[in-house]
Biopython code that builds the backbone (N, CA, C, O; Angstrom):
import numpy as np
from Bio.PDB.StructureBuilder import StructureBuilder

atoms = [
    (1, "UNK", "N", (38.490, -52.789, 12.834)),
    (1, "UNK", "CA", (38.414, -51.385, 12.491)),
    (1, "UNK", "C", (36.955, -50.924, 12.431)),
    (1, "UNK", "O", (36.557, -50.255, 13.385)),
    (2, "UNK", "N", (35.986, -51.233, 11.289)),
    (2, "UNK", "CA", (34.979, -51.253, 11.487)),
    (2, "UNK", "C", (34.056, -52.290, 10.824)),
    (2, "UNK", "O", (34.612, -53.226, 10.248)),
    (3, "UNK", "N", (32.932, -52.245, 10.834)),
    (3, "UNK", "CA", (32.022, -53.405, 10.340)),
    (3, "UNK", "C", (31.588, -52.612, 8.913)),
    (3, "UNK", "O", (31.386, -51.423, 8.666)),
    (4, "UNK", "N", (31.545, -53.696, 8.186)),
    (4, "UNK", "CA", (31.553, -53.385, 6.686)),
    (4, "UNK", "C", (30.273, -53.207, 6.906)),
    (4, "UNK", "O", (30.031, -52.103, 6.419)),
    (5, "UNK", "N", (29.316, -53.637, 7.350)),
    (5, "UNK", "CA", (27.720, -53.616, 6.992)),
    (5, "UNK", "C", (27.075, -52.269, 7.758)),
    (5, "UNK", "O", (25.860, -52.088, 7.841)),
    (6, "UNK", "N", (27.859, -51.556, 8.183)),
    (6, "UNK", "CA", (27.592, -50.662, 8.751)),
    (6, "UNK", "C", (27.544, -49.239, 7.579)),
    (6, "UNK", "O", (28.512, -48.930, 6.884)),
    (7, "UNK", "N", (26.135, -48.469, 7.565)),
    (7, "UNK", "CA", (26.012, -47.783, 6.643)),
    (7, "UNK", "C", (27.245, -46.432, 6.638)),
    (7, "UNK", "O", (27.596, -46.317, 7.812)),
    (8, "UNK", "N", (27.962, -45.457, 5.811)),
    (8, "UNK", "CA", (28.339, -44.143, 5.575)),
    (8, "UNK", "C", (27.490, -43.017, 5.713)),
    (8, "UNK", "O", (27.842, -41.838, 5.771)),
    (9, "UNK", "N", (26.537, -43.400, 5.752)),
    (9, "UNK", "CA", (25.398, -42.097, 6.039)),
    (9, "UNK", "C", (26.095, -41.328, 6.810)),
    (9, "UNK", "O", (26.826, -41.790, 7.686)),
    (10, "UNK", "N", (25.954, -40.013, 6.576)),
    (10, "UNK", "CA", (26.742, -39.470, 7.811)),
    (10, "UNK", "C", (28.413, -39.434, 7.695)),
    (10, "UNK", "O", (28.910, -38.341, 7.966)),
    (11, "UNK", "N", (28.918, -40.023, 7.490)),
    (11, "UNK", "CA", (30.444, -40.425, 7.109)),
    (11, "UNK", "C", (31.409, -39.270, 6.453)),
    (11, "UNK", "O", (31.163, -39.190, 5.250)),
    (12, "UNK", "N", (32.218, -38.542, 6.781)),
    (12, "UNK", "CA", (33.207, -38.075, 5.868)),
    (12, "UNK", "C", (34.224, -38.399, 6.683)),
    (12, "UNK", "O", (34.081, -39.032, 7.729)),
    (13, "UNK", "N", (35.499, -37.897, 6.152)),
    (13, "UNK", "CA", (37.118, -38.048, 6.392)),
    (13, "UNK", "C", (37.655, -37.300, 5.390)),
    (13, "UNK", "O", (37.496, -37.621, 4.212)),
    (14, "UNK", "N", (38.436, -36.088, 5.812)),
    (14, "UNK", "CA", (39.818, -34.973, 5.652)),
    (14, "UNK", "C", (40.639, -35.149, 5.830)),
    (14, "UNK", "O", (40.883, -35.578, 6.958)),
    (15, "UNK", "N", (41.800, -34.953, 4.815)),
    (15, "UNK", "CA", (42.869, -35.349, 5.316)),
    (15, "UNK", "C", (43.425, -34.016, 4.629)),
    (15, "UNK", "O", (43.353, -33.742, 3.431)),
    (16, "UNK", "N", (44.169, -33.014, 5.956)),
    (16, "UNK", "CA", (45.097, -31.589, 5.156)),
    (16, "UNK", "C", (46.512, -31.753, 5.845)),
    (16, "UNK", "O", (47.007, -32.114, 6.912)),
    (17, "UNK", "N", (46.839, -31.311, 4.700)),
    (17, "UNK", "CA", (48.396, -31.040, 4.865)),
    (17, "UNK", "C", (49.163, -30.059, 5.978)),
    (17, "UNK", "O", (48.383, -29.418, 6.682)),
    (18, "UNK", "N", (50.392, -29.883, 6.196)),
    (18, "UNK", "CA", (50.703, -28.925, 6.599)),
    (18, "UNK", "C", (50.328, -27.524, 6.033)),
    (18, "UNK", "O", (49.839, -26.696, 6.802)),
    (19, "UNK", "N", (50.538, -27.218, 4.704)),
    (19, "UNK", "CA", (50.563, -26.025, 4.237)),
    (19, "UNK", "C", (48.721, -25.862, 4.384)),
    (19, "UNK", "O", (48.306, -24.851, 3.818)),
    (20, "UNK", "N", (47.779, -26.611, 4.971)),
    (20, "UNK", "CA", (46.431, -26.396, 5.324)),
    (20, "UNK", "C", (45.776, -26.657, 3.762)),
    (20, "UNK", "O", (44.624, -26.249, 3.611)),
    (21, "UNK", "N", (46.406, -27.276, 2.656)),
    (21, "UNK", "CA", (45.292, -27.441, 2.383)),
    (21, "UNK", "C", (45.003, -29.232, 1.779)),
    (21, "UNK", "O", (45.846, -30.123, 1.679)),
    (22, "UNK", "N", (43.634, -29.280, 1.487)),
    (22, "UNK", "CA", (42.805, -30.564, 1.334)),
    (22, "UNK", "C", (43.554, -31.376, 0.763)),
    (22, "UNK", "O", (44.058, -30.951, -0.276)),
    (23, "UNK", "N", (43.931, -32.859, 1.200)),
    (23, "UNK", "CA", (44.874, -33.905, 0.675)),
    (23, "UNK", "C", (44.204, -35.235, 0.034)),
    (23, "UNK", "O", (44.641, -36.026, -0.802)),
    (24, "UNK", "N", (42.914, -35.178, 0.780)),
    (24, "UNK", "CA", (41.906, -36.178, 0.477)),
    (24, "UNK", "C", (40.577, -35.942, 1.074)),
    (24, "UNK", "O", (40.668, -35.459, 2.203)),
    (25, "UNK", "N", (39.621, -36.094, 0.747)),
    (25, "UNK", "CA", (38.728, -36.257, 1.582)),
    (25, "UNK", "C", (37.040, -37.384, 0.812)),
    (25, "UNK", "O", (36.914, -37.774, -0.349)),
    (26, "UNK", "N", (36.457, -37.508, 1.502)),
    (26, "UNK", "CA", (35.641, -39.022, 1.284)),
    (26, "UNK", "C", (34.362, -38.702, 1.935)),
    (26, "UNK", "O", (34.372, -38.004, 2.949)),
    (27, "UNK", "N", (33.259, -39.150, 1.443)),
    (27, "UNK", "CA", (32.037, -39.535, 2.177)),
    (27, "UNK", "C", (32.092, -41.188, 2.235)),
    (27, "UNK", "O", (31.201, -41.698, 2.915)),
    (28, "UNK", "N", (33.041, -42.091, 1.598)),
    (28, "UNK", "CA", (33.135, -43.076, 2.102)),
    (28, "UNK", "C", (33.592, -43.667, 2.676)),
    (28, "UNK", "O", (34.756, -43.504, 2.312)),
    (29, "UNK", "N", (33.611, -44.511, 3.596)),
    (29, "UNK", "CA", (34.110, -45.306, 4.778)),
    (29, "UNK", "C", (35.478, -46.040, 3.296)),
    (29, "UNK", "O", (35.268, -46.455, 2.156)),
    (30, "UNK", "N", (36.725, -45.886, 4.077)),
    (30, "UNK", "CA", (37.896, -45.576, 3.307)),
    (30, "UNK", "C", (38.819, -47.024, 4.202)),
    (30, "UNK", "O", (38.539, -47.182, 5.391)),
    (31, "UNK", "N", (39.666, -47.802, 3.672)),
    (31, "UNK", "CA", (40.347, -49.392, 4.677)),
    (31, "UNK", "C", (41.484, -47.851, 4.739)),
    (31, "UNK", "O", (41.799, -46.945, 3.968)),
    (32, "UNK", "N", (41.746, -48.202, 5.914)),
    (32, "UNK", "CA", (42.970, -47.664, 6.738)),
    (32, "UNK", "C", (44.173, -47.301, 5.936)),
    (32, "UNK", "O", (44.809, -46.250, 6.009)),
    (33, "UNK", "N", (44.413, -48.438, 5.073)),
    (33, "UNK", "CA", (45.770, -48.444, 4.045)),
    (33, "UNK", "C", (46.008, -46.973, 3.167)),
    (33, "UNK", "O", (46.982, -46.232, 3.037)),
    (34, "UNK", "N", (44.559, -46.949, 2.622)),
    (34, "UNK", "CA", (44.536, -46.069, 1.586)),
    (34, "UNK", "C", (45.010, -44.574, 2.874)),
    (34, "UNK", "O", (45.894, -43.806, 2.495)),
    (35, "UNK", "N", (44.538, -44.396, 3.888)),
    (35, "UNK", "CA", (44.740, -43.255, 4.521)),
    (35, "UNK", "C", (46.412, -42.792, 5.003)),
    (35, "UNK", "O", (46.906, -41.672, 5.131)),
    (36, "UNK", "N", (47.153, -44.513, 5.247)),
    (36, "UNK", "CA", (48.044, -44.485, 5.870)),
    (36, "UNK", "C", (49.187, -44.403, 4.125)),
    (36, "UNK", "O", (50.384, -44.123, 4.058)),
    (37, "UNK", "N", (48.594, -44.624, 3.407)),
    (37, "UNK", "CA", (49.564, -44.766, 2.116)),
    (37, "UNK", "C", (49.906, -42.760, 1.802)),
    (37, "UNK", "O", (50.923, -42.122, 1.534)),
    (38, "UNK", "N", (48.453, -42.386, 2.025)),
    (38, "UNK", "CA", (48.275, -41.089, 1.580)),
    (38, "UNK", "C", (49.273, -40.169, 2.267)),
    (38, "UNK", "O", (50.036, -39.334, 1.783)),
    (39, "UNK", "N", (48.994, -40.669, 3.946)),
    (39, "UNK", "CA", (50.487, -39.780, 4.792)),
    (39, "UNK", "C", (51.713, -40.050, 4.372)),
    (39, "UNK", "O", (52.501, -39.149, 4.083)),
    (40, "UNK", "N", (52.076, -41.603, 4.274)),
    (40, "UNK", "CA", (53.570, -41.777, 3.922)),
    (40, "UNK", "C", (53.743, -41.215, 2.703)),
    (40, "UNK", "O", (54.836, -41.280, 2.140)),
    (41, "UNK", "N", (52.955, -40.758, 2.297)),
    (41, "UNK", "CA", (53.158, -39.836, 0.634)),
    (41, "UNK", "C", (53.494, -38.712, 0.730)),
    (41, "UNK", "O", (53.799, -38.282, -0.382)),
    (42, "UNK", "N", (53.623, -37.838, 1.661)),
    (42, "UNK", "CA", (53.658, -36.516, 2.319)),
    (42, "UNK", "C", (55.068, -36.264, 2.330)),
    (42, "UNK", "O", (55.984, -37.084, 2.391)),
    (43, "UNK", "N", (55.119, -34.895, 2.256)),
    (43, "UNK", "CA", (56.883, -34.414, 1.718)),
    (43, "UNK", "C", (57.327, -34.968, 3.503)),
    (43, "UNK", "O", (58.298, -35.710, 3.651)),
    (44, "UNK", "N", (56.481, -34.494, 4.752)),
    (44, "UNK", "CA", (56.945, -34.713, 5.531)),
    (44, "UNK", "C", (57.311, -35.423, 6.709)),
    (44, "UNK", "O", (57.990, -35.125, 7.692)),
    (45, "UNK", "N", (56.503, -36.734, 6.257)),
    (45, "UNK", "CA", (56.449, -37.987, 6.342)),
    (45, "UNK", "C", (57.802, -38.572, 5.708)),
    (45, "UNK", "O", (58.704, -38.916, 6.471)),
    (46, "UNK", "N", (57.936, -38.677, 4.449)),
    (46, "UNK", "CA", (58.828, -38.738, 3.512)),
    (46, "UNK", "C", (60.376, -38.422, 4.331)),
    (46, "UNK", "O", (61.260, -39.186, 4.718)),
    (47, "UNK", "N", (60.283, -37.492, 4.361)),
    (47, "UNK", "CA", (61.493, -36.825, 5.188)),
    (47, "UNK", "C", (61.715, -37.939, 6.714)),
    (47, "UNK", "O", (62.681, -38.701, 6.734)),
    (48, "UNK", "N", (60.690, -37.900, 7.938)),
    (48, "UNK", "CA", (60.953, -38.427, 8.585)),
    (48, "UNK", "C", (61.403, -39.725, 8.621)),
    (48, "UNK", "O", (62.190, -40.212, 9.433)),
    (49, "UNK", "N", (60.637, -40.473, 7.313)),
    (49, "UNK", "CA", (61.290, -42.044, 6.916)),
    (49, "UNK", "C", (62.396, -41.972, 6.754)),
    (49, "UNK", "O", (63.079, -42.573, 7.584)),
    (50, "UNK", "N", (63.260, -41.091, 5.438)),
    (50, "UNK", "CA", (64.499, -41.058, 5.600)),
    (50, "UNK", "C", (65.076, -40.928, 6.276)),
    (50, "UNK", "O", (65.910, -41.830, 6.356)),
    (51, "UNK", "N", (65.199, -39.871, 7.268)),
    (51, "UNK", "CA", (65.796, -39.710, 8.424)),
    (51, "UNK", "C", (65.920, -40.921, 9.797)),
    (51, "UNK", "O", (66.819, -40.929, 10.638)),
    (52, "UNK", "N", (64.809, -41.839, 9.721)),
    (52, "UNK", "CA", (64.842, -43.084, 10.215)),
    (52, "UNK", "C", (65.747, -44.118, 9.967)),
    (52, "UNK", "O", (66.130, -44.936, 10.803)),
    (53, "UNK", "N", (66.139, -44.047, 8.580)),
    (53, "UNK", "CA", (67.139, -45.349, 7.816)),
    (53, "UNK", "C", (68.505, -44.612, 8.097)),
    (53, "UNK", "O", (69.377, -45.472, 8.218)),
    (54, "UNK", "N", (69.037, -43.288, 8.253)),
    (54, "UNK", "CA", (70.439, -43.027, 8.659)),
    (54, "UNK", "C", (70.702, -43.316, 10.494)),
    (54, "UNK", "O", (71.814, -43.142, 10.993)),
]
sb = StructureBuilder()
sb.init_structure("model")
sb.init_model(0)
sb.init_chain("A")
sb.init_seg("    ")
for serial, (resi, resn, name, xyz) in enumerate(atoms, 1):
    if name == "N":
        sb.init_residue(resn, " ", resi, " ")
    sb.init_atom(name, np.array(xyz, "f"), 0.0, 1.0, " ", f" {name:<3s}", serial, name[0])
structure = sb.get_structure()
């Protein structure tokens, strides 16, 4: 993904919702999980999982 020794200088990440607004956002270099935990947290994410298991 990326190299840990590699500085954030420079670095952000947004994460908005449908309804447009701010869900997360970071000046730090963030492991993938935390980003991918944050979507499956989403009403509409949420929804599509369920809709996967019927």
């Amino acid at each position: 993904m990326f190299n840990r020794e590699e500085t954030s200088e420079n670095f952000s990440i947004s994460l908005f919702g449908l309804d447009g607004g701010k869900k997360f956002s970071s000046t730090e270099i963030v492991e993938s999980n935390v980003i991918f935990n944050l979507v499956d947290s989403m009403p509409m994410r949420r929804q599509e999982l369920r809709n996967k298991q019927n």
